[in-house]
C-alpha positions as CSV (number, residue, x, y, z in Angstrom):
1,X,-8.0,49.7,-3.9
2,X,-7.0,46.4,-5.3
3,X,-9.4,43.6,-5.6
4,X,-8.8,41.5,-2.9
5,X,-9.1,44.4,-0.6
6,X,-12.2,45.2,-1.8
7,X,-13.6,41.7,-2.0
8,X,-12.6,40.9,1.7
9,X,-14.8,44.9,2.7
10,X,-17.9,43.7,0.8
11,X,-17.9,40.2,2.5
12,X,-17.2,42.0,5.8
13,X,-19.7,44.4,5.3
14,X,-22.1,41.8,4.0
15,X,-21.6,40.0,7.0
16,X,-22.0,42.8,9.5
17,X,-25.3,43.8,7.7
18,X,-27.2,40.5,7.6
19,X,-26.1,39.9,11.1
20,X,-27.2,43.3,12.2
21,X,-30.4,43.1,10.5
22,X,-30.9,39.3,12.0
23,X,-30.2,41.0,15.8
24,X,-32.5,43.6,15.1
25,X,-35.2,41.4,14.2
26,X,-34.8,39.3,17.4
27,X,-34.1,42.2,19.4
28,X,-37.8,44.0,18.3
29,X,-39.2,40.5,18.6
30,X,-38.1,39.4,22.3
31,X,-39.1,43.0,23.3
32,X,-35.2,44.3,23.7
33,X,-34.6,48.5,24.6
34,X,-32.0,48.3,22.8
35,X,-33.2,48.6,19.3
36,X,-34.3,52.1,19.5
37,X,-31.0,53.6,20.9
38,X,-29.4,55.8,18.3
39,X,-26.0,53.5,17.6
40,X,-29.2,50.6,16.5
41,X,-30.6,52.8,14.4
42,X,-27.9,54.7,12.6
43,X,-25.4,52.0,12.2
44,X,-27.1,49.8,9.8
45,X,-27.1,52.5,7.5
46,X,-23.6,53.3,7.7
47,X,-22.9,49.5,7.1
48,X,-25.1,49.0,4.1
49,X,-23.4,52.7,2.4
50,X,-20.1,50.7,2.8
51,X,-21.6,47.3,1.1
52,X,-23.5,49.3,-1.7
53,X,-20.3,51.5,-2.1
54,X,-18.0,48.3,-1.9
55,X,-20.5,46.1,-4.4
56,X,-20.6,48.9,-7.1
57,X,-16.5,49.4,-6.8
58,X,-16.3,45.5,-7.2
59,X,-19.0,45.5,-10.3
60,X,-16.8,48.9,-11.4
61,X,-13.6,46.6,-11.4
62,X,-14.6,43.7,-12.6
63,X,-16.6,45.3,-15.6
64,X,-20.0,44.3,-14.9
65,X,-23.0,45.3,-16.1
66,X,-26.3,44.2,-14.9
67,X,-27.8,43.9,-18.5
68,X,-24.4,41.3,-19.3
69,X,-24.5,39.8,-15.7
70,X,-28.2,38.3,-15.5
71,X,-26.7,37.0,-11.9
72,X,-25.8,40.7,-11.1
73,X,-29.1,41.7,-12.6
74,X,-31.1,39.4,-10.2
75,X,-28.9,40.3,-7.0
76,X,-30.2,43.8,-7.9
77,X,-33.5,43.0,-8.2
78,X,-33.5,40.9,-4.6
79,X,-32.0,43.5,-3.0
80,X,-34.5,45.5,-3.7
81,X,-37.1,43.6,-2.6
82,X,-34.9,42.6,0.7
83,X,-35.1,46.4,1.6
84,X,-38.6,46.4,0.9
85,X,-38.8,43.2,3.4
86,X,-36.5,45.0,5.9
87,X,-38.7,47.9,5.8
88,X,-41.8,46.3,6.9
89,X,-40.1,44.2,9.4
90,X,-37.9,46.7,11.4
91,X,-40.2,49.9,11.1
92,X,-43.4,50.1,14.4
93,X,-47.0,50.2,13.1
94,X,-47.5,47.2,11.7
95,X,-48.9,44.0,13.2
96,X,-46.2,41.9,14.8
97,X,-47.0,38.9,13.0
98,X,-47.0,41.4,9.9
99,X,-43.7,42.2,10.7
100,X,-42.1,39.0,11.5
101,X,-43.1,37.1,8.6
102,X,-41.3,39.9,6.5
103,X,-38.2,39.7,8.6
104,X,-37.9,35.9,8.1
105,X,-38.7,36.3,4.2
106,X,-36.0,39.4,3.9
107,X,-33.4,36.9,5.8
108,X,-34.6,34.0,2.6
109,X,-34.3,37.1,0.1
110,X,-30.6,37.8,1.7
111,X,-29.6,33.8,1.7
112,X,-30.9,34.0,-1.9
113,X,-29.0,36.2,-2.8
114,X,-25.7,34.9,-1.0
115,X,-26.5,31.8,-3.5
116,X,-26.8,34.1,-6.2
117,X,-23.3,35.4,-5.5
118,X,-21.6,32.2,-5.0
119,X,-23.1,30.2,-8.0
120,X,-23.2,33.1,-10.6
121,X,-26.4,32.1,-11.6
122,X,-29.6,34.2,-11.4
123,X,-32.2,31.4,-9.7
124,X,-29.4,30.9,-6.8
125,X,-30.8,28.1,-4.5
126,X,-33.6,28.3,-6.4
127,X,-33.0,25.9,-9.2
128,X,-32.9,23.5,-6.3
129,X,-36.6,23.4,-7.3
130,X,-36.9,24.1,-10.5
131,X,-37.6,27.6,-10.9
């Protein structure tokens, strides 16, 4: 698969997941059936295989490594902690309020990491403020 072709599947998928996970989130928060069907449940994952697949092809391609890419390295380590986020939020038994302040904090993690992407540099939005 040629670059470009693979570029334009990891911004579609990346754009399919953050809006998925963003409808899910409201959906559990307004109360919405639908989040529990199977399709709401299974999808997602199916979405995020295709990302994960598409990002490692493009890092593959391109010849990165996270220990040479510190942005790379960073996107790594916030998409870790945007599962972990994701996790709490979308998953039953903890307190909504629980739950809803990690949905809004994976949705900063993901926009941090968009940032990260575009500028090529590890702090993302965050140098905005210093850090």
């Amino acid at each position: 698969m040629d670059y470009t072709t693979l570029k334009t599947l990891h911004l579609a998928a990346i754009t399919l997941s953050a809006l998925g996970f963003a409808a899910r989130g409201l959906g559990i928060f307004t109360g919405a059936g639908w989040v529990r069907s199977k399709p709401a449940r299974v999808l997602p994952h199916v979405v995020d295989t295709v990302l994960l697949a598409s990002g490692v092809a493009l890092a593959i391609l391109l010849k990165l490594q996270p220990g040479q890419a510190p942005w790379l390295m960073a996107k790594l380590i916030g998409l870790v902690v945007y599962i972990g986020l994701g996790t709490v939020a979308i998953r039953p038994g903890r307190p909504m309020a629980v739950r809803a302040a990690a949905w809004v904090s994976a949705l900063m993690v993901l926009g941090w990491m968009a940032s990260v992407a575009l500028s090529k540099r590890p702090a993302g939005w965050l140098a905005w403020f210093g850090l």
